[in-house]
mmCIF file of the N, C-alpha and C atoms, coordinates in Angstrom:
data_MODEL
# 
_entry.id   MODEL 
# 
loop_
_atom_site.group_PDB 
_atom_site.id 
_atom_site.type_symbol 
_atom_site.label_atom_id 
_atom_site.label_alt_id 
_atom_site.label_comp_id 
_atom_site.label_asym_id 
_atom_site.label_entity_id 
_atom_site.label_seq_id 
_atom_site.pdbx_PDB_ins_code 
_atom_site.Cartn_x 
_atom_site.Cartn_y 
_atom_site.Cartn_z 
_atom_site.occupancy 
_atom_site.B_iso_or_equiv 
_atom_site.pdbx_formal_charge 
_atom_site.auth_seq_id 
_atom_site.auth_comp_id 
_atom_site.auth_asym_id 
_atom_site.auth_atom_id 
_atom_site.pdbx_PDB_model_num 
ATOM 1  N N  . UNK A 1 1  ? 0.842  -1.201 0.000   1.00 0.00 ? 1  UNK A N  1 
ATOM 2  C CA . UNK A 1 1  ? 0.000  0.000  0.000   1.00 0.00 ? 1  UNK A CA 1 
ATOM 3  C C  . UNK A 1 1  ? 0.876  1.251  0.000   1.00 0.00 ? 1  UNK A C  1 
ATOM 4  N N  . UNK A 1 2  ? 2.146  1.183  0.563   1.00 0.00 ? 2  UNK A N  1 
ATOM 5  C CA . UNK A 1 2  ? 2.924  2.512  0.795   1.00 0.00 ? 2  UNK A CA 1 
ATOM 6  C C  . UNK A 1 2  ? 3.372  2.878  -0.521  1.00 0.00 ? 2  UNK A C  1 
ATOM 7  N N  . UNK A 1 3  ? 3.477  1.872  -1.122  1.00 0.00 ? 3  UNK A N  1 
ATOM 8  C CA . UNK A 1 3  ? 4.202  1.582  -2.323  1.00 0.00 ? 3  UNK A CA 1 
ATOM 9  C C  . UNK A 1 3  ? 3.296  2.187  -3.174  1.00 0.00 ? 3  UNK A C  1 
ATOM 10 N N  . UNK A 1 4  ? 2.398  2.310  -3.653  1.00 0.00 ? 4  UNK A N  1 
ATOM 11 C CA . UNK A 1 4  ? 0.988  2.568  -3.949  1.00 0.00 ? 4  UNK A CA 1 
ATOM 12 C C  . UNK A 1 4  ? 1.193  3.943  -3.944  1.00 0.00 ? 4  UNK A C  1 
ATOM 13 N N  . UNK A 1 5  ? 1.226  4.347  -2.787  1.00 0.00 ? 5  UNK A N  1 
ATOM 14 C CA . UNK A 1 5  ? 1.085  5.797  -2.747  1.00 0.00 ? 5  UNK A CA 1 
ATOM 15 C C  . UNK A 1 5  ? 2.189  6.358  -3.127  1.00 0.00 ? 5  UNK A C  1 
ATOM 16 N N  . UNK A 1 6  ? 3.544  5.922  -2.610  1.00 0.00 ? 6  UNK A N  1 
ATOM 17 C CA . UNK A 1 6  ? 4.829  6.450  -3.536  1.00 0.00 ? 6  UNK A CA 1 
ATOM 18 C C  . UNK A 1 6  ? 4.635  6.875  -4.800  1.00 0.00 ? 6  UNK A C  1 
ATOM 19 N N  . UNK A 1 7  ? 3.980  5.885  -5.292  1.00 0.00 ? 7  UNK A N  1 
ATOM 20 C CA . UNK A 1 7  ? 3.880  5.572  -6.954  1.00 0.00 ? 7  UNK A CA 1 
ATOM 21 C C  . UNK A 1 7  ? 3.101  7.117  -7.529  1.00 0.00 ? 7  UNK A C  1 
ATOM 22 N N  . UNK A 1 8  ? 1.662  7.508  -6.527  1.00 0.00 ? 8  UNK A N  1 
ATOM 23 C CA . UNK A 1 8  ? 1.088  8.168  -6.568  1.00 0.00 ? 8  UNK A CA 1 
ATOM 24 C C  . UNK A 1 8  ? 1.777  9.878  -6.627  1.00 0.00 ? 8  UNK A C  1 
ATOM 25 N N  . UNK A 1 9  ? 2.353  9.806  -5.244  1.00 0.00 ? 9  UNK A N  1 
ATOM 26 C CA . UNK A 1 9  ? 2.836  10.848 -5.605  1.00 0.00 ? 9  UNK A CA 1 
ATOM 27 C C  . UNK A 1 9  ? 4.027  11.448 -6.094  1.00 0.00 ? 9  UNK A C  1 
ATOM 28 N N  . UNK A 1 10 ? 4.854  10.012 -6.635  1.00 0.00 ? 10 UNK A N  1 
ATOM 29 C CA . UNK A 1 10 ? 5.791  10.340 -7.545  1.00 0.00 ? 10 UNK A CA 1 
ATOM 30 C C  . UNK A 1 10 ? 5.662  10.968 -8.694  1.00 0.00 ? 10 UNK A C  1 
ATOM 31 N N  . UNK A 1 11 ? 4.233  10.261 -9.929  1.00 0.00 ? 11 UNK A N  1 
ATOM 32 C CA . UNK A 1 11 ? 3.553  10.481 -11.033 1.00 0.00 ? 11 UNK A CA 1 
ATOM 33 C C  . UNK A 1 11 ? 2.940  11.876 -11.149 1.00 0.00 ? 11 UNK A C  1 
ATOM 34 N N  . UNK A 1 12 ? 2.401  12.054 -9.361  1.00 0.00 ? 12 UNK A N  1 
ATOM 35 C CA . UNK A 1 12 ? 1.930  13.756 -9.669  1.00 0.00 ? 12 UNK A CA 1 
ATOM 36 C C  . UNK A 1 12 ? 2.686  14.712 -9.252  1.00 0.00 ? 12 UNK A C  1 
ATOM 37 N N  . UNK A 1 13 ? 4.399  14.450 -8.779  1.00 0.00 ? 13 UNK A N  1 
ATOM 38 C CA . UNK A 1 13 ? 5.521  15.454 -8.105  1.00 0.00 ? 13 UNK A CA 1 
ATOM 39 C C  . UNK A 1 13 ? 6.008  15.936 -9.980  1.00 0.00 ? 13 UNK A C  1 
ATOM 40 N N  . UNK A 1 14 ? 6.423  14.309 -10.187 1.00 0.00 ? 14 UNK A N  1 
ATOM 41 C CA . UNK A 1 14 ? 6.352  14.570 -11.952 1.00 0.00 ? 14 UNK A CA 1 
ATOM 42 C C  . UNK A 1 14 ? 5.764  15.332 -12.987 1.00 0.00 ? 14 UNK A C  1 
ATOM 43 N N  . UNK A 1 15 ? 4.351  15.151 -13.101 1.00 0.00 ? 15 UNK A N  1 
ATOM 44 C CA . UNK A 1 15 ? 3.585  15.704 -14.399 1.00 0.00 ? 15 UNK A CA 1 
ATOM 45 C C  . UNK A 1 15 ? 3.932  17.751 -13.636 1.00 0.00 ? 15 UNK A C  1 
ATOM 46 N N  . UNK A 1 16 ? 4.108  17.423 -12.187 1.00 0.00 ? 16 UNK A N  1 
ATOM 47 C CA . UNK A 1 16 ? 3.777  19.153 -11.875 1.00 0.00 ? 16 UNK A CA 1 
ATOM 48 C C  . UNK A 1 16 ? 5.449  19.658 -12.638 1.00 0.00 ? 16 UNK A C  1 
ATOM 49 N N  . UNK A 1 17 ? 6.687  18.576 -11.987 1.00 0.00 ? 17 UNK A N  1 
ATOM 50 C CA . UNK A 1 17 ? 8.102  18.732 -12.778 1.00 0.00 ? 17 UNK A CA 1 
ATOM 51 C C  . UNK A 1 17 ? 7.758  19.265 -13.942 1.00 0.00 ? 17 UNK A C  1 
ATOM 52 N N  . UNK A 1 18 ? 7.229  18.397 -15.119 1.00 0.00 ? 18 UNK A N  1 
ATOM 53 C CA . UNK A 1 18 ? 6.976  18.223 -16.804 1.00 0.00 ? 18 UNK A CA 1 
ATOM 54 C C  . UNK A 1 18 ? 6.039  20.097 -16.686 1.00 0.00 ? 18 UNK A C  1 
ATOM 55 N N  . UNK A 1 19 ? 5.160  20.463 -16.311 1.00 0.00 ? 19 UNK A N  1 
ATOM 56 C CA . UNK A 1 19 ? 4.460  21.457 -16.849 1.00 0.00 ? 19 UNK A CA 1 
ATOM 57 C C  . UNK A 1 19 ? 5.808  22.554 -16.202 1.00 0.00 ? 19 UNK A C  1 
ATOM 58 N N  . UNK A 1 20 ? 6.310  22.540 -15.172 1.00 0.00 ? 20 UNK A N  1 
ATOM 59 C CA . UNK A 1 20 ? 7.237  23.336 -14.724 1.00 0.00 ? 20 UNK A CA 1 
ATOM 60 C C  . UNK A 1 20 ? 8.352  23.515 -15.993 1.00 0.00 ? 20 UNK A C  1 
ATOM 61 N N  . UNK A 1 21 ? 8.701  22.338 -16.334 1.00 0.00 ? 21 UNK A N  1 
ATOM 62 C CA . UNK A 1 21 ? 9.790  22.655 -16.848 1.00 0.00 ? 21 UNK A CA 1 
ATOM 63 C C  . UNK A 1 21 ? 9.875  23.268 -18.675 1.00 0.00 ? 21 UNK A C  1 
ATOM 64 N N  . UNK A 1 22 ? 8.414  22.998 -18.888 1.00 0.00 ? 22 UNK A N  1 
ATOM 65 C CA . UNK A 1 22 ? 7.642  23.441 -20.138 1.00 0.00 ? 22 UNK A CA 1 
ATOM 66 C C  . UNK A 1 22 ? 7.422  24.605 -20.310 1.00 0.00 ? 22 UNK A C  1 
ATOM 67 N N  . UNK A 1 23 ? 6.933  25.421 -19.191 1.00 0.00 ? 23 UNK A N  1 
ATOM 68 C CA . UNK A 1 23 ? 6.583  26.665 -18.669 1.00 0.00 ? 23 UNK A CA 1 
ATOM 69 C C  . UNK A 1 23 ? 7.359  27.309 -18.819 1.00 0.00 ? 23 UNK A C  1 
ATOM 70 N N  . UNK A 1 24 ? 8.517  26.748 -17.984 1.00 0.00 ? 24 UNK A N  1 
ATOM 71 C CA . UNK A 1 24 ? 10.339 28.068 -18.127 1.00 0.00 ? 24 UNK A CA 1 
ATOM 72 C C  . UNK A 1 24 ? 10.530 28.153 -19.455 1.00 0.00 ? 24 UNK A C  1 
# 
């Protein structure tokens, strides 16, 4: 389950990374 959520908020620390780094 922790694992789970890692996963979770790895994918959405990411996509926020990806629009960040699109943005600059």
């Amino acid at each position: 389950m922790k694992i789970c959520i890692y996963s979770f908020f790895f994918f959405f620390f990411n996509k926020k990374n990806i629009a960040f780094i699109l943005t600059t």
